[in-house]
PyMOL CGO cylinders between C-alpha atoms (Angstrom):
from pymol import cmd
from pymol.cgo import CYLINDER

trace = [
    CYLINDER, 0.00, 0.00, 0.00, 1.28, 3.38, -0.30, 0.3, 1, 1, 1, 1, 1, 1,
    CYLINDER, 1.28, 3.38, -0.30, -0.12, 6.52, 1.75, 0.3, 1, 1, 1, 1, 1, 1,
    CYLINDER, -0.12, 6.52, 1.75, -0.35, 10.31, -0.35, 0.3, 1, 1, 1, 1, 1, 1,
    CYLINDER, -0.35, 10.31, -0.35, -0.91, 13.47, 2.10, 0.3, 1, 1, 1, 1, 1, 1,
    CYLINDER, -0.91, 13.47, 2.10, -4.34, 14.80, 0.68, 0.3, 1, 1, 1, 1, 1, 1,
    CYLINDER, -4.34, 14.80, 0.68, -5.60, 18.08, 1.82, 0.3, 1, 1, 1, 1, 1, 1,
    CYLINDER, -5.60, 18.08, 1.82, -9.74, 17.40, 0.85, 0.3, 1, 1, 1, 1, 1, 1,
    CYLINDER, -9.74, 17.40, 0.85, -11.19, 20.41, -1.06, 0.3, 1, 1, 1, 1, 1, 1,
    CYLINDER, -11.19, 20.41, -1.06, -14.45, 18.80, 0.21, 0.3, 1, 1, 1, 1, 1, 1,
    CYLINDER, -14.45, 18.80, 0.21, -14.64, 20.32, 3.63, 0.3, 1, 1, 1, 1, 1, 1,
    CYLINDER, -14.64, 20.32, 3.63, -17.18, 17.07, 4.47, 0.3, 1, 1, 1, 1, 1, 1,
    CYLINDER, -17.18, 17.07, 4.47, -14.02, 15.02, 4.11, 0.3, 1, 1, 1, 1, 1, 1,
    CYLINDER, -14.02, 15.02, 4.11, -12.57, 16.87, 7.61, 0.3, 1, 1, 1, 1, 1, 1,
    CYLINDER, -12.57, 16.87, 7.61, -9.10, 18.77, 5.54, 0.3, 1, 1, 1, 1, 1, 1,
    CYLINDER, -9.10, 18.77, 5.54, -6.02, 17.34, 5.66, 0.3, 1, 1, 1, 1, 1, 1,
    CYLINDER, -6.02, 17.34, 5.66, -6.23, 13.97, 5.28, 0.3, 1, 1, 1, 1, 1, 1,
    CYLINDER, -6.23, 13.97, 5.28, -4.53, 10.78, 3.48, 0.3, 1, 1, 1, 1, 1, 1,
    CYLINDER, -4.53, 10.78, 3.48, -5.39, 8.90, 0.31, 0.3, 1, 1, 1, 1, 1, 1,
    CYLINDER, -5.39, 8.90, 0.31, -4.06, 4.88, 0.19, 0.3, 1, 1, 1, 1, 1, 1,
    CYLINDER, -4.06, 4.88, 0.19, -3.58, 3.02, -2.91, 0.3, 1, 1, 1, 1, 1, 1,
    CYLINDER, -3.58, 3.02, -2.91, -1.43, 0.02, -4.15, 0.3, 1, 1, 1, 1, 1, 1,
    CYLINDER, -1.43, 0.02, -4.15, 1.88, -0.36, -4.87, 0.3, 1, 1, 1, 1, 1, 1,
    CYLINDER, 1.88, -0.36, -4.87, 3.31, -1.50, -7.86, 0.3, 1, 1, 1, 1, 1, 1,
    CYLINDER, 3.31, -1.50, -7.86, 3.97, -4.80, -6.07, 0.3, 1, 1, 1, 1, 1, 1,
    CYLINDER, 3.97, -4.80, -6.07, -0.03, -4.42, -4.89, 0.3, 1, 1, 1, 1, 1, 1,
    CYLINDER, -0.03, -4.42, -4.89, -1.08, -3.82, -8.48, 0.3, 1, 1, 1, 1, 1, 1,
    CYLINDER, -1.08, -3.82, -8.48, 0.81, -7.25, -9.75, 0.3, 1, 1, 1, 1, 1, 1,
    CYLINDER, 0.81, -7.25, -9.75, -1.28, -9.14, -7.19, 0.3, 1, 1, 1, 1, 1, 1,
    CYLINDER, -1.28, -9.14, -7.19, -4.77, -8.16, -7.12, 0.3, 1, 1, 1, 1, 1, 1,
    CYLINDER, -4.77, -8.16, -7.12, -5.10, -5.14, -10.74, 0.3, 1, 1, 1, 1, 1, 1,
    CYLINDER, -5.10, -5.14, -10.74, -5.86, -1.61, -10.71, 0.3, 1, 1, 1, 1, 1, 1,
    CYLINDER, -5.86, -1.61, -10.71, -4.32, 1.15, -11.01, 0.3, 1, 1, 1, 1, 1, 1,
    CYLINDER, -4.32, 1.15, -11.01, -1.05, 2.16, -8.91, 0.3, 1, 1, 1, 1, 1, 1,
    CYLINDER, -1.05, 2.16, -8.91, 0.04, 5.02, -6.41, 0.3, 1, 1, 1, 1, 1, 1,
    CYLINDER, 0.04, 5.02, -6.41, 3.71, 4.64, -6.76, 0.3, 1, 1, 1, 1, 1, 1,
    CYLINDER, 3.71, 4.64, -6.76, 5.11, 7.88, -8.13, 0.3, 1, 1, 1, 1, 1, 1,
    CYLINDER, 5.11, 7.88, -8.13, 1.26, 9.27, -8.27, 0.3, 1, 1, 1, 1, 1, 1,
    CYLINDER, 1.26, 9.27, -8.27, 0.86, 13.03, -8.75, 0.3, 1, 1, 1, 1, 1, 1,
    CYLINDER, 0.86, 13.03, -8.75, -0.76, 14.14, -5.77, 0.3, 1, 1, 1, 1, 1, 1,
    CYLINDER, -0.76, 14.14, -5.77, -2.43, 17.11, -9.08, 0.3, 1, 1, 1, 1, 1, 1,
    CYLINDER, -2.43, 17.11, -9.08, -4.41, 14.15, -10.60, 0.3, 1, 1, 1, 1, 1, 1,
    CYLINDER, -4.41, 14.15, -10.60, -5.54, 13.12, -6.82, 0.3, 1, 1, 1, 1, 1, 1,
    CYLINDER, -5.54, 13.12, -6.82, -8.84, 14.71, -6.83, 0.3, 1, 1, 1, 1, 1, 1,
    CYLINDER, -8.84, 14.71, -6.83, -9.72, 12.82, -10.14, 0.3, 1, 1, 1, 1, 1, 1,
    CYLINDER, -9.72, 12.82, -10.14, -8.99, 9.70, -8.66, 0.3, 1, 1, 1, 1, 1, 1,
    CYLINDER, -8.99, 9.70, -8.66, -10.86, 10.56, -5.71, 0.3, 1, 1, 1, 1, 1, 1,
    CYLINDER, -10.86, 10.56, -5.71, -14.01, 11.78, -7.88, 0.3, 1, 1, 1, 1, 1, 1,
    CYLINDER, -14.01, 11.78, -7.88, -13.88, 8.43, -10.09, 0.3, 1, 1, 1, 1, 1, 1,
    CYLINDER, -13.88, 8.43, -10.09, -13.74, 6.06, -6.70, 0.3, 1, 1, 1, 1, 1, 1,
    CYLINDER, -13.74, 6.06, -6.70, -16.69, 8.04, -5.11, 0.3, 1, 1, 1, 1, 1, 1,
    CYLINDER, -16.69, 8.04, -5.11, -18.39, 7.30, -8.17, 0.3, 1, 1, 1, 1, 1, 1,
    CYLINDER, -18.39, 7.30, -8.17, -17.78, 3.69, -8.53, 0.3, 1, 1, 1, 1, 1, 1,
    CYLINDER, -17.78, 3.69, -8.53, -18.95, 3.44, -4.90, 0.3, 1, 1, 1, 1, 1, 1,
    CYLINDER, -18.95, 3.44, -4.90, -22.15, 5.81, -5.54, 0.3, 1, 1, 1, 1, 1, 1,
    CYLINDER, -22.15, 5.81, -5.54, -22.56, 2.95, -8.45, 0.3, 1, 1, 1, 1, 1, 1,
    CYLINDER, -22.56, 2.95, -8.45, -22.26, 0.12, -6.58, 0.3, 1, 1, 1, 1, 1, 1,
    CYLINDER, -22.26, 0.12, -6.58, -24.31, 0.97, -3.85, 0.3, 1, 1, 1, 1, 1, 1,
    CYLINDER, -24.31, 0.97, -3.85, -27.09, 1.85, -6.44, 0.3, 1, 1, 1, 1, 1, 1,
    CYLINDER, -27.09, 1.85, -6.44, -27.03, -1.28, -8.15, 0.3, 1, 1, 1, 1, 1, 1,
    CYLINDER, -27.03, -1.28, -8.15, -26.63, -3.71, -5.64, 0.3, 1, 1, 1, 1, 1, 1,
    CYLINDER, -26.63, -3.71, -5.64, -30.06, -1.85, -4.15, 0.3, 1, 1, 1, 1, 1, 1,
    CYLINDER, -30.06, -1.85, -4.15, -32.21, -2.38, -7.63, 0.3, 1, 1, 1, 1, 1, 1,
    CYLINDER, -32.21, -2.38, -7.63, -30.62, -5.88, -7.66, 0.3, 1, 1, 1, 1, 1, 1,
    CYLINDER, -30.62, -5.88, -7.66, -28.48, -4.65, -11.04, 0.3, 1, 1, 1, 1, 1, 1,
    CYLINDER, -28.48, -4.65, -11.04, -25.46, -6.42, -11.73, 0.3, 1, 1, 1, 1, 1, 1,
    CYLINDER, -25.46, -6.42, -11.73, -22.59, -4.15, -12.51, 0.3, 1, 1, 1, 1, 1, 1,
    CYLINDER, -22.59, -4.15, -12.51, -19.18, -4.44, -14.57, 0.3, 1, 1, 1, 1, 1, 1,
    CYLINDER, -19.18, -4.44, -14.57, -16.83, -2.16, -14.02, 0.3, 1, 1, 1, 1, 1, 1,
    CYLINDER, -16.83, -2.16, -14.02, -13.43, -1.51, -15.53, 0.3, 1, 1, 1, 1, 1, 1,
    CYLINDER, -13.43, -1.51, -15.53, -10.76, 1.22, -15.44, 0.3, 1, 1, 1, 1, 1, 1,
    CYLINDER, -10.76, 1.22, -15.44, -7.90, 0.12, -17.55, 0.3, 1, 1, 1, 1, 1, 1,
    CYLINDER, -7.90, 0.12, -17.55, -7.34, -0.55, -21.11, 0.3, 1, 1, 1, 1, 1, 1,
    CYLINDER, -7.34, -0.55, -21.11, -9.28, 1.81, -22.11, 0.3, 1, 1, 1, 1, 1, 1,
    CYLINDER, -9.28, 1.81, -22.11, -7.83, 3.64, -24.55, 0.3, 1, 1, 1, 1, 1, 1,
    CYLINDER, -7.83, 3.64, -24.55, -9.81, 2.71, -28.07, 0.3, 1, 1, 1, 1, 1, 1,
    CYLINDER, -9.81, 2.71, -28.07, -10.03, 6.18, -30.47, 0.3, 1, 1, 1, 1, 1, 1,
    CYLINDER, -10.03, 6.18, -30.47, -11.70, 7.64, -26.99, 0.3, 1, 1, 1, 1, 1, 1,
    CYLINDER, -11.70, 7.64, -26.99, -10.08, 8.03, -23.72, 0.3, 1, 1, 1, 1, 1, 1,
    CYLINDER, -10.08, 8.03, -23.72, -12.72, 7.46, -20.72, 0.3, 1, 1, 1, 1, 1, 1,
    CYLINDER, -12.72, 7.46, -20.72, -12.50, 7.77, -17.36, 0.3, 1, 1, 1, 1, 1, 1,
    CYLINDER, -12.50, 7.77, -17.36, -13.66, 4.68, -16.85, 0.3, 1, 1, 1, 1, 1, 1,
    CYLINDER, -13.66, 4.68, -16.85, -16.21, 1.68, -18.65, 0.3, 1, 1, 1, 1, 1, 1,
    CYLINDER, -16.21, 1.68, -18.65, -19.01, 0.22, -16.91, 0.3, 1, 1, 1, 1, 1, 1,
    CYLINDER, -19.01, 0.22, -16.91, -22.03, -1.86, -17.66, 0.3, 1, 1, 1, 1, 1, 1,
    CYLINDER, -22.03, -1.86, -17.66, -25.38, -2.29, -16.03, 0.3, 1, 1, 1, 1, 1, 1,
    CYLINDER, -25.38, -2.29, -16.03, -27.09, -5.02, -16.40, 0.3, 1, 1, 1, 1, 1, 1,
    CYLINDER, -27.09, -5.02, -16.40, -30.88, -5.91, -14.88, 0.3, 1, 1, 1, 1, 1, 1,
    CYLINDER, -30.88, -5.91, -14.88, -31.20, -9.59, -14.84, 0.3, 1, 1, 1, 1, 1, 1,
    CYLINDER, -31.20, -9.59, -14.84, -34.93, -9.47, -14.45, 0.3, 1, 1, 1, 1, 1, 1,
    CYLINDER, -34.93, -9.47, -14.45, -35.71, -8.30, -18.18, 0.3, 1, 1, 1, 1, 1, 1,
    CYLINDER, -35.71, -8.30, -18.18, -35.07, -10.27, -20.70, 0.3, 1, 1, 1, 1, 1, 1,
    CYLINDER, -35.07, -10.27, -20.70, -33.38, -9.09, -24.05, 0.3, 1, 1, 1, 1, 1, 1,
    CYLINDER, -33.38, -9.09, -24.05, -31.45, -6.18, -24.61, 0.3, 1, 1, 1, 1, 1, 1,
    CYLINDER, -31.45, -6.18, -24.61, -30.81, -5.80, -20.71, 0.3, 1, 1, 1, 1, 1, 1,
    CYLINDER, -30.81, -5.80, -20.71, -27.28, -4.66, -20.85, 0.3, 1, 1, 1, 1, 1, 1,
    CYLINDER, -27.28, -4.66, -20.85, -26.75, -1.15, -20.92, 0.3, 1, 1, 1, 1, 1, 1,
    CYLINDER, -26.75, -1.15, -20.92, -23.26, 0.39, -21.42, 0.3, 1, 1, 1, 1, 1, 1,
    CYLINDER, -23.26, 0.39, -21.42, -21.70, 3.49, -20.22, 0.3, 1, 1, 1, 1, 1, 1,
    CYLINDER, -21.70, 3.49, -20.22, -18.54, 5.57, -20.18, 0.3, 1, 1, 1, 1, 1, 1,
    CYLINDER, -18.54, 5.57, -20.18, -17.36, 8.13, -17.43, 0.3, 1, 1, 1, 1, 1, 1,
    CYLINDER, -17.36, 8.13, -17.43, -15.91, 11.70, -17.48, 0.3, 1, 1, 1, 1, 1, 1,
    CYLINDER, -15.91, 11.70, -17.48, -14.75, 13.54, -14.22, 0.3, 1, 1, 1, 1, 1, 1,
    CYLINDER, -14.75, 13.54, -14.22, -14.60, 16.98, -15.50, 0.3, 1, 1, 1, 1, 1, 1,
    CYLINDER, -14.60, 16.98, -15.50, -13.05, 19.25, -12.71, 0.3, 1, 1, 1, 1, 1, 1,
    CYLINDER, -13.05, 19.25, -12.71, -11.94, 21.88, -15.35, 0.3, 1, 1, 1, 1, 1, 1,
    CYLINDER, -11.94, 21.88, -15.35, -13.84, 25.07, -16.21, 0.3, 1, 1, 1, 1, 1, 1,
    CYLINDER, -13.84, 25.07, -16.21, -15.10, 25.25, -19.51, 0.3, 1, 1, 1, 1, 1, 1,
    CYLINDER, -15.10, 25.25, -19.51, -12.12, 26.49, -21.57, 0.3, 1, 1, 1, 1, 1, 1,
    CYLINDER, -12.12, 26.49, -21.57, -8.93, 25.69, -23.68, 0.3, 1, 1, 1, 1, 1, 1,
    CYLINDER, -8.93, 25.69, -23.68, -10.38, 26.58, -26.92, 0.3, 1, 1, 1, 1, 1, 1,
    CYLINDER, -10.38, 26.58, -26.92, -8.97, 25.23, -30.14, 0.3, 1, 1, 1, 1, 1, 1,
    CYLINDER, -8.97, 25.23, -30.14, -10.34, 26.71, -33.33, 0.3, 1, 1, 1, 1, 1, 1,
    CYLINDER, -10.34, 26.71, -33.33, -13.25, 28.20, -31.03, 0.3, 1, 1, 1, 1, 1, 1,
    CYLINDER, -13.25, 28.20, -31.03, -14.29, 24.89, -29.30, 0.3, 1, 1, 1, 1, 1, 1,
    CYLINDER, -14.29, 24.89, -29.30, -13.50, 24.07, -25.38, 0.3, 1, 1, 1, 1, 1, 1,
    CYLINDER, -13.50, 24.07, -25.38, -11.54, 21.17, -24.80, 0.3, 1, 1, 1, 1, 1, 1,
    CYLINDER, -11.54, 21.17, -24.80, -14.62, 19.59, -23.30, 0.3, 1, 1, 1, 1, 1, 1,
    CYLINDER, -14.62, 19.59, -23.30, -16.65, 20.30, -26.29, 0.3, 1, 1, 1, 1, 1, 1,
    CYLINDER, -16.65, 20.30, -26.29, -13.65, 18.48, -28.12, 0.3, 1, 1, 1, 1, 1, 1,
    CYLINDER, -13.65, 18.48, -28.12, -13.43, 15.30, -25.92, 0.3, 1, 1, 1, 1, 1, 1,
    CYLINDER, -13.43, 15.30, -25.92, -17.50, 14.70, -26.35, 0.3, 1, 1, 1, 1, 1, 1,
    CYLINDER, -17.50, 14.70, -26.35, -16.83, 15.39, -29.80, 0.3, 1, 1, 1, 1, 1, 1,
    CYLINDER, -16.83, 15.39, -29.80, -15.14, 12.15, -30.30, 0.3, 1, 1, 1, 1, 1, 1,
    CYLINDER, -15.14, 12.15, -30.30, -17.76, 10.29, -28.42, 0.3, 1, 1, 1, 1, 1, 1,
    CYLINDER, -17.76, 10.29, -28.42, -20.35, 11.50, -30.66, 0.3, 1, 1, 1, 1, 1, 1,
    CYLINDER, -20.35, 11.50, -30.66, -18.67, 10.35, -33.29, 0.3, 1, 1, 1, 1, 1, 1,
    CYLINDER, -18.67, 10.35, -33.29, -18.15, 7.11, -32.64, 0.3, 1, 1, 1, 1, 1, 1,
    CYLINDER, -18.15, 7.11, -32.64, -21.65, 6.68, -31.26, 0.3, 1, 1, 1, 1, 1, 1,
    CYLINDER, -21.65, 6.68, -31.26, -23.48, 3.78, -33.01, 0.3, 1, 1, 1, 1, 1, 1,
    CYLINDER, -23.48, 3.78, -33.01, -21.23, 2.94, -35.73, 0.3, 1, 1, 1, 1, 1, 1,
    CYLINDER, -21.23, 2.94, -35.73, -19.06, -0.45, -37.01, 0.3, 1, 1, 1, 1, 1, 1,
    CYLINDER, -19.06, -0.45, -37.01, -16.40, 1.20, -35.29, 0.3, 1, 1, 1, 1, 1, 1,
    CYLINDER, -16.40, 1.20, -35.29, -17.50, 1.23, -31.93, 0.3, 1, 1, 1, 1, 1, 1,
    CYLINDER, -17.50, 1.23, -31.93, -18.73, -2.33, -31.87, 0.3, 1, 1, 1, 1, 1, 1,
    CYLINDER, -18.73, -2.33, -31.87, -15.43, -3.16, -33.64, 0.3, 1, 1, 1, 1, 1, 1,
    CYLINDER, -15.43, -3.16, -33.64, -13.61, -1.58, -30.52, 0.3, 1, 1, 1, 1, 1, 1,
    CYLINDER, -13.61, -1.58, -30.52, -15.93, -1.82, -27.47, 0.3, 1, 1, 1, 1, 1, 1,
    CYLINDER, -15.93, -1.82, -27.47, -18.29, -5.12, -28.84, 0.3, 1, 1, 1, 1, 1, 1,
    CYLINDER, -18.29, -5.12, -28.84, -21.34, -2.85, -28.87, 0.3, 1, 1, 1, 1, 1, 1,
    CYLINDER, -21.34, -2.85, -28.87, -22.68, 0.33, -30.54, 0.3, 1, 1, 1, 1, 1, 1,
    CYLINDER, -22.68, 0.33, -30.54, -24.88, 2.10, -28.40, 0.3, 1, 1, 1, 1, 1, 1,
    CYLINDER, -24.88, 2.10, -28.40, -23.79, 3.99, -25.00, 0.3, 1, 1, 1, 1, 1, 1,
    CYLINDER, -23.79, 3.99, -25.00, -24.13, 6.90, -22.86, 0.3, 1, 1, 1, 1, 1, 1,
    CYLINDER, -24.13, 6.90, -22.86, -21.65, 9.04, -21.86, 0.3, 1, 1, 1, 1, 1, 1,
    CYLINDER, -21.65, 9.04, -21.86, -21.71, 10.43, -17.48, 0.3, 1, 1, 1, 1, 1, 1,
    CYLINDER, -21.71, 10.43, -17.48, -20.35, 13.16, -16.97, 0.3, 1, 1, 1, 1, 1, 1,
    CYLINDER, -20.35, 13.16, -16.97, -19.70, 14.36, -13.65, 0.3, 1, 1, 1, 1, 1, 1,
    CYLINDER, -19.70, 14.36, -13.65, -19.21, 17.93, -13.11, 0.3, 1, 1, 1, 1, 1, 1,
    CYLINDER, -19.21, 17.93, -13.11, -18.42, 19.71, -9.64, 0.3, 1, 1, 1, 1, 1, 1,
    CYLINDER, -18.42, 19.71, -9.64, -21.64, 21.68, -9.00, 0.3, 1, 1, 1, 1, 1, 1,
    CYLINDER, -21.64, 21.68, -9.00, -25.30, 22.64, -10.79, 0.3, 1, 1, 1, 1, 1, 1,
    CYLINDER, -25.30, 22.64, -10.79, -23.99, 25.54, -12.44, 0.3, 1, 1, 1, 1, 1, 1,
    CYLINDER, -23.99, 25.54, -12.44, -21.24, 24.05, -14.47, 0.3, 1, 1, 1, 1, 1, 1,
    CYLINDER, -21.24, 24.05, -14.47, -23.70, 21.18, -15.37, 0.3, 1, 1, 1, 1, 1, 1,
    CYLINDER, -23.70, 21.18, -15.37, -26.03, 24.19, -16.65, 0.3, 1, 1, 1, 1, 1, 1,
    CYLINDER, -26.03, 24.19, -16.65, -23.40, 25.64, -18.46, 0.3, 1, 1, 1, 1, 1, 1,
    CYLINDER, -23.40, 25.64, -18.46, -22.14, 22.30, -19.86, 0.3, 1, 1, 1, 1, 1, 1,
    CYLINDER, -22.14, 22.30, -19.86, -25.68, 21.40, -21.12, 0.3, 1, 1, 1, 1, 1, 1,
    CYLINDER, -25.68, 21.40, -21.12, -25.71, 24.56, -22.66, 0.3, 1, 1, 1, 1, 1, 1,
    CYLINDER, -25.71, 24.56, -22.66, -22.82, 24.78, -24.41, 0.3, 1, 1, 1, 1, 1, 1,
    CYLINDER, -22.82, 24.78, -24.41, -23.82, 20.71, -25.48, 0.3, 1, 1, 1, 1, 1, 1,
    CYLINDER, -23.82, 20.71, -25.48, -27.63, 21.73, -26.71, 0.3, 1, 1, 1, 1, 1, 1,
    CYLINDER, -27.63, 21.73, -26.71, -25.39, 24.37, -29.00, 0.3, 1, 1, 1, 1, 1, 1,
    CYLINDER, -25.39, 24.37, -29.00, -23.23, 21.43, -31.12, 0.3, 1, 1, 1, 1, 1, 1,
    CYLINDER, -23.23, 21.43, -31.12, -24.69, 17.79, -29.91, 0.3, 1, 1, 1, 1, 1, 1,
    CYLINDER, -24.69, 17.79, -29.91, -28.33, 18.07, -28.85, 0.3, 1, 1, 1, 1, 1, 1,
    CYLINDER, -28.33, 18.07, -28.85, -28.27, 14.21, -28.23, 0.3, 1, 1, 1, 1, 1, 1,
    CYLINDER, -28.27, 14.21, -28.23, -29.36, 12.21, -25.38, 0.3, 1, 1, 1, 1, 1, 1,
    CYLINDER, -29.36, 12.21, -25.38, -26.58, 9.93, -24.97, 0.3, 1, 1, 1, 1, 1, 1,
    CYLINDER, -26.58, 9.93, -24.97, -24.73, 12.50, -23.08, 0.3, 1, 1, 1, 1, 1, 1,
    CYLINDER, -24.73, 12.50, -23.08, -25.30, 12.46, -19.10, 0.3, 1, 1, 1, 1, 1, 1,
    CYLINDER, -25.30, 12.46, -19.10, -24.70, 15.41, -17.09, 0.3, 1, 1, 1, 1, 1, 1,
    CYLINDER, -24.70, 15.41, -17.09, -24.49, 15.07, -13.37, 0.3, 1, 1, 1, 1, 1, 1,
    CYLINDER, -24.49, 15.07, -13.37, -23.27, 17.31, -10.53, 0.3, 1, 1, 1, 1, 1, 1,
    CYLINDER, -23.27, 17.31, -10.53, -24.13, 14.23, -7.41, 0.3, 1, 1, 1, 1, 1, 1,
    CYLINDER, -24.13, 14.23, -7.41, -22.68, 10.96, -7.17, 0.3, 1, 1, 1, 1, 1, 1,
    CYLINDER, -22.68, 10.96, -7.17, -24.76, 10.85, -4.03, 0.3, 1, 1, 1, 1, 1, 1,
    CYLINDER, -24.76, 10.85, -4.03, -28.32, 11.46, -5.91, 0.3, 1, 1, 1, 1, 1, 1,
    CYLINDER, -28.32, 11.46, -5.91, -26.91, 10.13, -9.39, 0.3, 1, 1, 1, 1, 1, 1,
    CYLINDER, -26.91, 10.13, -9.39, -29.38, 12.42, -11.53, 0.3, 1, 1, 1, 1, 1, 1,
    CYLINDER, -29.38, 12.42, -11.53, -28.69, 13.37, -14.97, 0.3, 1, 1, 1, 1, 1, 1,
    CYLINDER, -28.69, 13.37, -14.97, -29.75, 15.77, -17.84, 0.3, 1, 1, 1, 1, 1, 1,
    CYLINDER, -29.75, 15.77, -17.84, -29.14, 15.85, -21.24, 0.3, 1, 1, 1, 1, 1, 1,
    CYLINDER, -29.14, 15.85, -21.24, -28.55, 18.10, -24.00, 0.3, 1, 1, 1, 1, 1, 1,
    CYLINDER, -28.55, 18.10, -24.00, -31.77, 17.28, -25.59, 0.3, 1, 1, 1, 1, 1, 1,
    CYLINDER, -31.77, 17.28, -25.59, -34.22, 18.17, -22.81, 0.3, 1, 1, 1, 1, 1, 1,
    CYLINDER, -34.22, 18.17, -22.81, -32.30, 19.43, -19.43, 0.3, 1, 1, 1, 1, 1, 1,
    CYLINDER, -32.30, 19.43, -19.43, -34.80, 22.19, -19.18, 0.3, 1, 1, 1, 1, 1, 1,
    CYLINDER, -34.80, 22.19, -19.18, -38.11, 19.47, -19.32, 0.3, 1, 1, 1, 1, 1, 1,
    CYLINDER, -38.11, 19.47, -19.32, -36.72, 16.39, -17.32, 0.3, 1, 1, 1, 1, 1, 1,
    CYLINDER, -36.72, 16.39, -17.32, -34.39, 14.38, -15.24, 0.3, 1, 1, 1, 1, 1, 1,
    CYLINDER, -34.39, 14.38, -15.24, -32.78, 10.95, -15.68, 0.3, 1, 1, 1, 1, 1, 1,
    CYLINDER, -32.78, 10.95, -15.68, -31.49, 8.28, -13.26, 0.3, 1, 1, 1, 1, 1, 1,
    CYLINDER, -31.49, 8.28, -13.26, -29.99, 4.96, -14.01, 0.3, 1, 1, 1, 1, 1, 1,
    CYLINDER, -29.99, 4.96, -14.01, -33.60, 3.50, -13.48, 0.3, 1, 1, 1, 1, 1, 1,
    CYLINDER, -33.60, 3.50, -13.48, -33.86, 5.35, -16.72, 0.3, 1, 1, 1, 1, 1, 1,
    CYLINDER, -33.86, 5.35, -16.72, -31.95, 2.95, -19.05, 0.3, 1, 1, 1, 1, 1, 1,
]
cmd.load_cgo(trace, "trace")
């Protein structure tokens, strides 16, 4: 195991605190990802992406929803935070439903030919969204993407800016991992979504 001095920005976590990981030698043994050498910049992200998974897993295992989940090897034409599936054994057919993450911390910003580097990143979703190509890659074609944002307004703002270039409804925009309630481009102002949703 290996211990990283944390100060929380999340004043609910109590300030200075520590974050524990595996080794290397921890990472051989039982997978995942490792702390050795870990930039204490890219903590919060890691942070944000474990609340998640546990926000996740406490969800499904309470609608009896069997979950997959997988944070490595995932770099395929897009780059996501993590993969996971959800899958409701008590319907019968297409019961799978497949999903990629995004922590977004960052304002909206670093524009390139106009377009924030968020805009840019969904972009490539988009694109690959229900095509040969993704099932070649990922073994299915259909998805939505979660984004998790730090608070209402940048979801807002991110919905916004979303409605203006990809008004679709694969895109998930979420400032909880407590509540984990979404909106889309397509209709944030009418309606909400939650993984009962799918």
């Amino acid at each position: 195991m290996n211990r990283i001095p944390y100060l929380a920005l999340d004043q609910s976590r109590g300030g200075a605190t520590y974050a524990y990981g595996l080794s290397d030698k921890g990472v051989k043994v039982y997978g995942g990802k490792t702390f050795d050498e870990h930039s204490q910049r890219t903590l919060d992200h890691e942070l944000a992406i474990s609340d998640f998974h546990i926000s996740l897993q406490q969800f499904c295992t309470n609608q009896d929803l069997d979950l997959h989940w997988r944070q490595s090897d995932l770099k395929r034409g897009i780059h996501p935070d993590a993969y996971f599936s959800i899958t409701d054994p008590a319907k019968a057919g297409r019961n799978t439903h497949h999903f990629f993450l995004e922590i977004e911390r960052s304002k909206i910003g670093n524009l390139k030919n106009g377009q924030p580097s968020i805009l840019r990143k969904l972009a490539r979703y988009y694109d690959v969204y229900n095509t040969a190509d993704c099932e070649r890659q990922w073994n299915f074609q259909t998805f939505r993407v979660i984004v998790q944002v730090p608070s209402a307004a940048r979801a807002t703002n991110l919905l916004a800016s979303l409605a203006a270039f990809f008004k679709h409804s694969m895109f998930w925009i979420g400032d909880s991992n407590e509540d984990l309630v979404y909106r889309t481009p397509r209709d944030y102002s009418e309606r909400t979504y939650t993984l009962l949703d799918i």
